[in-house]
PyMOL Python script that loads the backbone (N, CA, C, O; Angstrom):
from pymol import cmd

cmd.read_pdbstr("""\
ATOM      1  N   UNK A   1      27.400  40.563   3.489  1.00  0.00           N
ATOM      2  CA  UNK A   1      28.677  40.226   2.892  1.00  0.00           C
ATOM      3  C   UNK A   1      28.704  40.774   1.461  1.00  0.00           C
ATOM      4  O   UNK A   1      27.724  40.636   0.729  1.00  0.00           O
ATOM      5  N   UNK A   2      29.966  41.476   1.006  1.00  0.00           N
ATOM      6  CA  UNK A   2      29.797  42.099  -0.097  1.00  0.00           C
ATOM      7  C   UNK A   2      30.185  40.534  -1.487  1.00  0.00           C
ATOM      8  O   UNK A   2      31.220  39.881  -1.628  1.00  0.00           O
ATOM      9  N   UNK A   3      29.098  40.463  -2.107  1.00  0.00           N
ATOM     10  CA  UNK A   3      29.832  39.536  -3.045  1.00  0.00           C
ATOM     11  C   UNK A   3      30.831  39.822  -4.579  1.00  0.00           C
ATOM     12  O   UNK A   3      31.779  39.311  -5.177  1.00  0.00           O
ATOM     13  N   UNK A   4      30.206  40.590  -4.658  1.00  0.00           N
ATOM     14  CA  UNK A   4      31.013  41.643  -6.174  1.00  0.00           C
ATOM     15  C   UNK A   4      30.720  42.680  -6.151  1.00  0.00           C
ATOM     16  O   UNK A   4      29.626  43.202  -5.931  1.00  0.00           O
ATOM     17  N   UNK A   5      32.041  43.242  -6.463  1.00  0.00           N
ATOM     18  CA  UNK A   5      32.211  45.050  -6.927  1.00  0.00           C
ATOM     19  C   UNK A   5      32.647  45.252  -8.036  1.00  0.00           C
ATOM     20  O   UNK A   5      33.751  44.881  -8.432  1.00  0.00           O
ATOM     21  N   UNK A   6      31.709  45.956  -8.756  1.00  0.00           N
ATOM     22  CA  UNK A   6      32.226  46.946  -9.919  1.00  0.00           C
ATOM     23  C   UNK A   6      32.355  48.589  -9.516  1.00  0.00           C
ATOM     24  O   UNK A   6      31.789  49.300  -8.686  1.00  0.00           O
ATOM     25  N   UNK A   7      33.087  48.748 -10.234  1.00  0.00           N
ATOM     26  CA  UNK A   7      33.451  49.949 -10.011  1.00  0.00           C
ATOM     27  C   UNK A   7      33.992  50.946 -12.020  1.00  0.00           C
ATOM     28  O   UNK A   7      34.971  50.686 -12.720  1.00  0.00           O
ATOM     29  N   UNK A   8      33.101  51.780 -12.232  1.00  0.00           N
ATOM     30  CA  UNK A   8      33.648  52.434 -13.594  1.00  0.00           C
ATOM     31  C   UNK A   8      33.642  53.657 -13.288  1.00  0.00           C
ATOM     32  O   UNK A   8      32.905  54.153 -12.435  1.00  0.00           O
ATOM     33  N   UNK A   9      34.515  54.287 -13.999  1.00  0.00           N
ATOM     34  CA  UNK A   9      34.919  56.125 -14.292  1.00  0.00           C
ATOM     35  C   UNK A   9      35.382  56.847 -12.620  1.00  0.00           C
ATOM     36  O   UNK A   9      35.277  58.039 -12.331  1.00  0.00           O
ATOM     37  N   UNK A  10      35.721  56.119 -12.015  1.00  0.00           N
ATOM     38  CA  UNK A  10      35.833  56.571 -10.840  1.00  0.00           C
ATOM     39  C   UNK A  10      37.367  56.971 -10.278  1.00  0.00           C
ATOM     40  O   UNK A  10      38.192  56.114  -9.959  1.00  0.00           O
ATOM     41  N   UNK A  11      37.604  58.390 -10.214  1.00  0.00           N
ATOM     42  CA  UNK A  11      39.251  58.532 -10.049  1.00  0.00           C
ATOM     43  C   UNK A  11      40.029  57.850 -11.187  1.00  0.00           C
ATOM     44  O   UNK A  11      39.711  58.044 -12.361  1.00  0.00           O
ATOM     45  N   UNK A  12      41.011  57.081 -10.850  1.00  0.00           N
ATOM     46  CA  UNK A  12      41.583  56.478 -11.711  1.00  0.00           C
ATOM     47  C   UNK A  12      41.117  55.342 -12.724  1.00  0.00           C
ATOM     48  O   UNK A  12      41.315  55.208 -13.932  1.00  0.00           O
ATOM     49  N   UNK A  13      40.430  54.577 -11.797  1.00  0.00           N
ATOM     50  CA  UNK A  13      39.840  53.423 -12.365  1.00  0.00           C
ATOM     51  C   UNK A  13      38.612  53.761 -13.894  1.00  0.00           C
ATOM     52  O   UNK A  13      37.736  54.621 -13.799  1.00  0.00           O
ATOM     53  N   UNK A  14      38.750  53.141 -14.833  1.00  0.00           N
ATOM     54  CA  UNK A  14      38.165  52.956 -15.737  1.00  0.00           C
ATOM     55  C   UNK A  14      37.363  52.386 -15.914  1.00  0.00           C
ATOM     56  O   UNK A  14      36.374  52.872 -16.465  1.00  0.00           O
ATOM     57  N   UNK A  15      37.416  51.009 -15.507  1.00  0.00           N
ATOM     58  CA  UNK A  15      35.967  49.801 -15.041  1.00  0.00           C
ATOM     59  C   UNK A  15      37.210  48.782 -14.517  1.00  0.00           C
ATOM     60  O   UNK A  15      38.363  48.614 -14.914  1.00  0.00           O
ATOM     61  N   UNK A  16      36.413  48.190 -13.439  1.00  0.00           N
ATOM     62  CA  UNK A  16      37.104  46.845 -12.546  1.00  0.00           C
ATOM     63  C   UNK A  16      35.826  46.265 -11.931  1.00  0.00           C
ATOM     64  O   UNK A  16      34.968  46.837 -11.259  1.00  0.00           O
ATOM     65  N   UNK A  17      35.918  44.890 -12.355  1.00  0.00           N
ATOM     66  CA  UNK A  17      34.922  44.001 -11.234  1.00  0.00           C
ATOM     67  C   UNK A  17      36.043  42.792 -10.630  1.00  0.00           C
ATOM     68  O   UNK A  17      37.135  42.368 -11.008  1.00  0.00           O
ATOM     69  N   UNK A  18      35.132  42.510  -9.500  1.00  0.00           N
ATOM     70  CA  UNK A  18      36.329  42.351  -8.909  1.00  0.00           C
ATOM     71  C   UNK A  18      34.996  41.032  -8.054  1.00  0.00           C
ATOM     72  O   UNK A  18      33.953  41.520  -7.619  1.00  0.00           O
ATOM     73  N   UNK A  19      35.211  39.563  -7.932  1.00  0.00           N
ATOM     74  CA  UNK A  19      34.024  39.054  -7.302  1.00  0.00           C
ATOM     75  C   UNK A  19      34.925  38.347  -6.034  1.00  0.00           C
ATOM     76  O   UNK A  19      36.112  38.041  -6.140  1.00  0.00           O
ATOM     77  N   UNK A  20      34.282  38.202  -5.092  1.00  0.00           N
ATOM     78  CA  UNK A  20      34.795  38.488  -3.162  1.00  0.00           C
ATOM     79  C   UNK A  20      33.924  36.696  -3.155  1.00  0.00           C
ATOM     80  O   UNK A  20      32.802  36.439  -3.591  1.00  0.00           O
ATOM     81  N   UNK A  21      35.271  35.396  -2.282  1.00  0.00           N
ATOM     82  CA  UNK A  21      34.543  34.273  -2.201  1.00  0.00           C
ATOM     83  C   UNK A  21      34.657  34.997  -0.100  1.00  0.00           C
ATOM     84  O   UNK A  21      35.110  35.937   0.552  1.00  0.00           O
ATOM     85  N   UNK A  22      33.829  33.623   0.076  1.00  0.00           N
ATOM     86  CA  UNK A  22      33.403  34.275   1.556  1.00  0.00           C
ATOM     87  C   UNK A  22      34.989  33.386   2.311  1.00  0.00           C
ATOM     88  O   UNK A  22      35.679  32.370   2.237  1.00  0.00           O
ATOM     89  N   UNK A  23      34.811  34.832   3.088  1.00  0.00           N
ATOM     90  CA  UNK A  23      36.141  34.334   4.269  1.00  0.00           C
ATOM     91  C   UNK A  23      36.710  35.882   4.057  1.00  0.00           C
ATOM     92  O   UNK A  23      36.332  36.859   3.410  1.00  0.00           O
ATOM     93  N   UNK A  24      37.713  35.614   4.859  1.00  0.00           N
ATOM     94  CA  UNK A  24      38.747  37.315   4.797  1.00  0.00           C
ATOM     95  C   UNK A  24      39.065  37.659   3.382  1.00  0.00           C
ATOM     96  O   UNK A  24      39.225  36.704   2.622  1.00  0.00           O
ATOM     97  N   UNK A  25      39.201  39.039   2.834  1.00  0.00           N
ATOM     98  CA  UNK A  25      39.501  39.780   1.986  1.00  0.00           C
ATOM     99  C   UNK A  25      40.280  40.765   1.754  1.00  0.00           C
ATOM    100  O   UNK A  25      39.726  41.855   1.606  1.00  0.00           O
ATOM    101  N   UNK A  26      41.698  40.709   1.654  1.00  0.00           N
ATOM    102  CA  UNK A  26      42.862  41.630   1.662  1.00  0.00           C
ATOM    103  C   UNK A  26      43.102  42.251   0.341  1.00  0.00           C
ATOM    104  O   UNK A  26      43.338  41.594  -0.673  1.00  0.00           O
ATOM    105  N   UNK A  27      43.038  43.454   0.387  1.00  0.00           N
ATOM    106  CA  UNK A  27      43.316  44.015  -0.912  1.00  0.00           C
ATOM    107  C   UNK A  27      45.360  44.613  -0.545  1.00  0.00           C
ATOM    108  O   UNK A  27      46.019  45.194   0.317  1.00  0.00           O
ATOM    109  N   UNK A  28      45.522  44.001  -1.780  1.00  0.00           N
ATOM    110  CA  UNK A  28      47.482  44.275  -1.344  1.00  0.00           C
ATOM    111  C   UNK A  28      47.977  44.704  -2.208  1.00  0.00           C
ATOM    112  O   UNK A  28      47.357  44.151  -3.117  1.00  0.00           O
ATOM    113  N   UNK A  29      48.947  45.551  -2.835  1.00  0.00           N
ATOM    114  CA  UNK A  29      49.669  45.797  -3.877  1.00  0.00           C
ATOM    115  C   UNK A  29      50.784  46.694  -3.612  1.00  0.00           C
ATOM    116  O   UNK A  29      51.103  47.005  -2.464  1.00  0.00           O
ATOM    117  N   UNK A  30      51.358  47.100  -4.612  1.00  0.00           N
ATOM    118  CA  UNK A  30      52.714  48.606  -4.716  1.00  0.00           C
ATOM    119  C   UNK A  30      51.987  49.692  -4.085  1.00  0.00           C
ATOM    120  O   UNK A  30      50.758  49.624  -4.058  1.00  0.00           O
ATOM    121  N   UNK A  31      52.685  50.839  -3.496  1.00  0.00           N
ATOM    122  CA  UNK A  31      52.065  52.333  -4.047  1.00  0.00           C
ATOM    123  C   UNK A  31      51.271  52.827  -4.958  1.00  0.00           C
ATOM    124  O   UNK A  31      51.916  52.926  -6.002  1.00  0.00           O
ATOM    125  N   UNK A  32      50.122  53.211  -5.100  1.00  0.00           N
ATOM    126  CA  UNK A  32      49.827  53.935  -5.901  1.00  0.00           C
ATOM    127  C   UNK A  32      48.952  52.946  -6.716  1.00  0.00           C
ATOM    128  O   UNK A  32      48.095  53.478  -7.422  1.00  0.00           O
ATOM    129  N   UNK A  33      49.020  51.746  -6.731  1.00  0.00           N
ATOM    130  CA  UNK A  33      48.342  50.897  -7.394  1.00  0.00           C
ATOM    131  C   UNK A  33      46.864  51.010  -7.399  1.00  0.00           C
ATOM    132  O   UNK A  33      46.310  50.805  -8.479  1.00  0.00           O
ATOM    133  N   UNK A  34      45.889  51.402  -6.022  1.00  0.00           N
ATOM    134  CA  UNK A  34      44.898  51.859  -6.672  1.00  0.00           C
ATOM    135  C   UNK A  34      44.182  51.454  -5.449  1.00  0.00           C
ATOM    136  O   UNK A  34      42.958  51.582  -5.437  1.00  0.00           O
ATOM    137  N   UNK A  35      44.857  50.931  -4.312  1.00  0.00           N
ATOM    138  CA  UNK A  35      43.962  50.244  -2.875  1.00  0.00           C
ATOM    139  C   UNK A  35      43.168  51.027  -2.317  1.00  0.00           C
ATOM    140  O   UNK A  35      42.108  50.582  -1.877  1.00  0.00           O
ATOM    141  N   UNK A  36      43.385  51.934  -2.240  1.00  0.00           N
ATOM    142  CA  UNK A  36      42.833  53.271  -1.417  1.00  0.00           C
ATOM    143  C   UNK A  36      41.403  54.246  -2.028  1.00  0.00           C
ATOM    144  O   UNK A  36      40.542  54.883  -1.421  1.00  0.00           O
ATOM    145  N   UNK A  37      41.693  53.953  -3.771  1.00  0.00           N
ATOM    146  CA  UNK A  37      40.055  54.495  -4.235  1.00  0.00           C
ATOM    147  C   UNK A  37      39.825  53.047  -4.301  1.00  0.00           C
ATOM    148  O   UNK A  37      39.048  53.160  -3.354  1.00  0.00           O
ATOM    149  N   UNK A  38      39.792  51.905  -4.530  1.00  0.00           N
ATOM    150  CA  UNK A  38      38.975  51.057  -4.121  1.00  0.00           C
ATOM    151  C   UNK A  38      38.022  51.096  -2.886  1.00  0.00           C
ATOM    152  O   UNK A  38      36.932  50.525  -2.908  1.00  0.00           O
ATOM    153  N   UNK A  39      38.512  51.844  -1.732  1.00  0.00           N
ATOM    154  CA  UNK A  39      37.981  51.532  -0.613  1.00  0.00           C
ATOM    155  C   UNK A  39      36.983  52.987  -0.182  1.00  0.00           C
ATOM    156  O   UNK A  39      36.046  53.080   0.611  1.00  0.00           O
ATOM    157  N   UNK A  40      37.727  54.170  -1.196  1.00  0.00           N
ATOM    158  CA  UNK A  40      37.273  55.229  -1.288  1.00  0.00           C
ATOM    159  C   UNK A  40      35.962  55.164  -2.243  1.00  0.00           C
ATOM    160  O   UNK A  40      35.098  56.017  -2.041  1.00  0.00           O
ATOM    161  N   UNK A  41      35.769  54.256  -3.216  1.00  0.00           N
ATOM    162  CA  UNK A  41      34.410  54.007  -3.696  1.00  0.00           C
ATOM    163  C   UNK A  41      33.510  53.484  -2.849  1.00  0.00           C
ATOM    164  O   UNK A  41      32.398  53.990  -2.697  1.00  0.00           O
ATOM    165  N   UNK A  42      34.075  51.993  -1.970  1.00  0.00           N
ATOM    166  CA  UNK A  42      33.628  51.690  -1.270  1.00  0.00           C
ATOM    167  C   UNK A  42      32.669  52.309  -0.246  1.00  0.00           C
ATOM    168  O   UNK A  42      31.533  51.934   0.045  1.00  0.00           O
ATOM    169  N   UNK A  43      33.258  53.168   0.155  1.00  0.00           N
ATOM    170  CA  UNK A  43      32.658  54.279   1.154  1.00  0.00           C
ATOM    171  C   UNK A  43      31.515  55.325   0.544  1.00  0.00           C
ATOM    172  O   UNK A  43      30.556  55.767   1.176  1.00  0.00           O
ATOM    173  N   UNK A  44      31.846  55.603  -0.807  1.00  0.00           N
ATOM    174  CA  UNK A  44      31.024  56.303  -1.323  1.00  0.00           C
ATOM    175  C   UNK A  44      29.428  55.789  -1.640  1.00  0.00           C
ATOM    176  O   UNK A  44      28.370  56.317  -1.982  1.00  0.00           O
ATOM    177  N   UNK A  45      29.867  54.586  -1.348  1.00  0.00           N
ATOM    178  CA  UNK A  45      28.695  53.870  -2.215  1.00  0.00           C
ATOM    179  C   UNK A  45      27.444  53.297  -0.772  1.00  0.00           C
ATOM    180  O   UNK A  45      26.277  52.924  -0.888  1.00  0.00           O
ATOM    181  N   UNK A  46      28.326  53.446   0.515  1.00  0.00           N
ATOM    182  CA  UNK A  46      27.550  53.210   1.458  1.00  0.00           C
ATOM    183  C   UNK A  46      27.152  54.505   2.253  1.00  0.00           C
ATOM    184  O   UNK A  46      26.804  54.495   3.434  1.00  0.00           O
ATOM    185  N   UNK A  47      27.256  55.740   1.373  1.00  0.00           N
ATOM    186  CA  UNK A  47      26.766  57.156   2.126  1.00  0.00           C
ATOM    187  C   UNK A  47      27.728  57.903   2.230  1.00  0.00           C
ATOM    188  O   UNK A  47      27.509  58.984   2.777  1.00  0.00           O
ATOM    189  N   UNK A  48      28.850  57.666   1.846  1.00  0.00           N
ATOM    190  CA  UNK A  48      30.392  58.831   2.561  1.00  0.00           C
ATOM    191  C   UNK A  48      30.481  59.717   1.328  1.00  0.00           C
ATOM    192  O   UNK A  48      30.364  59.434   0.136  1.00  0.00           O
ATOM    193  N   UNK A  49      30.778  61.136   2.091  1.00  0.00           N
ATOM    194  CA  UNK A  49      31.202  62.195   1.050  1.00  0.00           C
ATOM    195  C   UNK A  49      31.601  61.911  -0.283  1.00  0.00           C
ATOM    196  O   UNK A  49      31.875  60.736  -0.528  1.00  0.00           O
ATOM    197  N   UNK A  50      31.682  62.681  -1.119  1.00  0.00           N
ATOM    198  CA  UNK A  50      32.077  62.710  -2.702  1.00  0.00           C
ATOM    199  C   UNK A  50      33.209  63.669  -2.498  1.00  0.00           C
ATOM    200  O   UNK A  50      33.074  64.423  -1.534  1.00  0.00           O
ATOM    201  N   UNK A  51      34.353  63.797  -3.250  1.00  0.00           N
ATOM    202  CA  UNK A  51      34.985  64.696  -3.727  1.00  0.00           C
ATOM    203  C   UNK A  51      35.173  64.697  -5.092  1.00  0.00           C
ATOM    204  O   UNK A  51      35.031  63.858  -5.982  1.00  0.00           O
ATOM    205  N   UNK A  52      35.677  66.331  -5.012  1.00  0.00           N
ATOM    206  CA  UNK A  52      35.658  66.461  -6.553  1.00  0.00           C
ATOM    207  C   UNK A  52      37.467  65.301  -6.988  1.00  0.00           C
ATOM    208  O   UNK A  52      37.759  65.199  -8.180  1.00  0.00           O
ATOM    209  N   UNK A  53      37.987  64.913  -6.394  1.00  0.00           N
ATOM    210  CA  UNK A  53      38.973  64.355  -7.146  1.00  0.00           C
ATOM    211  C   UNK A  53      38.872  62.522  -7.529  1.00  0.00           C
ATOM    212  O   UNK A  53      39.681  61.650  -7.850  1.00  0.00           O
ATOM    213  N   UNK A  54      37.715  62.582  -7.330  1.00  0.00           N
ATOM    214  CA  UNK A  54      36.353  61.295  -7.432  1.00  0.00           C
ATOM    215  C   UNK A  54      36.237  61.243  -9.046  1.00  0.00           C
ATOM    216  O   UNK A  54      36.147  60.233  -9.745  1.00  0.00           O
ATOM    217  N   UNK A  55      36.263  62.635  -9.463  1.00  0.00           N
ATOM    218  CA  UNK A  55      35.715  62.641 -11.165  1.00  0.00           C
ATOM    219  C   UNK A  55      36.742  62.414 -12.140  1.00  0.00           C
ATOM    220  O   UNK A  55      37.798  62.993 -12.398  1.00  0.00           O
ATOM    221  N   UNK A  56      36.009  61.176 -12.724  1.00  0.00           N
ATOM    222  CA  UNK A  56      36.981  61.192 -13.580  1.00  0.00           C
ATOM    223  C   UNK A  56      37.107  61.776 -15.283  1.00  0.00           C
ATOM    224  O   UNK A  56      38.171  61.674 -15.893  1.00  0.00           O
TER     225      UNK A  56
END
""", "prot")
cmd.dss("prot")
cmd.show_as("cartoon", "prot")
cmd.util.cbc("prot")
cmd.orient("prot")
């Protein structure tokens, strides 16, 4: 179970921690708000490709 994520310099994000209580976990917002490199770090961090639009 993931309990906290930080995340700095990554794509958009600058630094975010973010701490997960146990049970389901929905990440929700507008467009563009930022759901998608959240999940795109996510992935990075358990073995998935890098791209260059990763750098920030």
């Amino acid at each position: 179970m993931l309990a906290e994520l930080s995340i700095k310099n990554f794509a958009i994000i600058e630094s975010l921690s973010v701490s997960f209580d146990k049970g389901l976990t929905v990440l929700t917002g507008e467009t563009g708000a930022g759901k998608s490199i959240i999940i795109d770090a996510i992935q990075l961090l358990i073995g998935g490709r890098g791209s260059a639009e990763f750098v920030r």
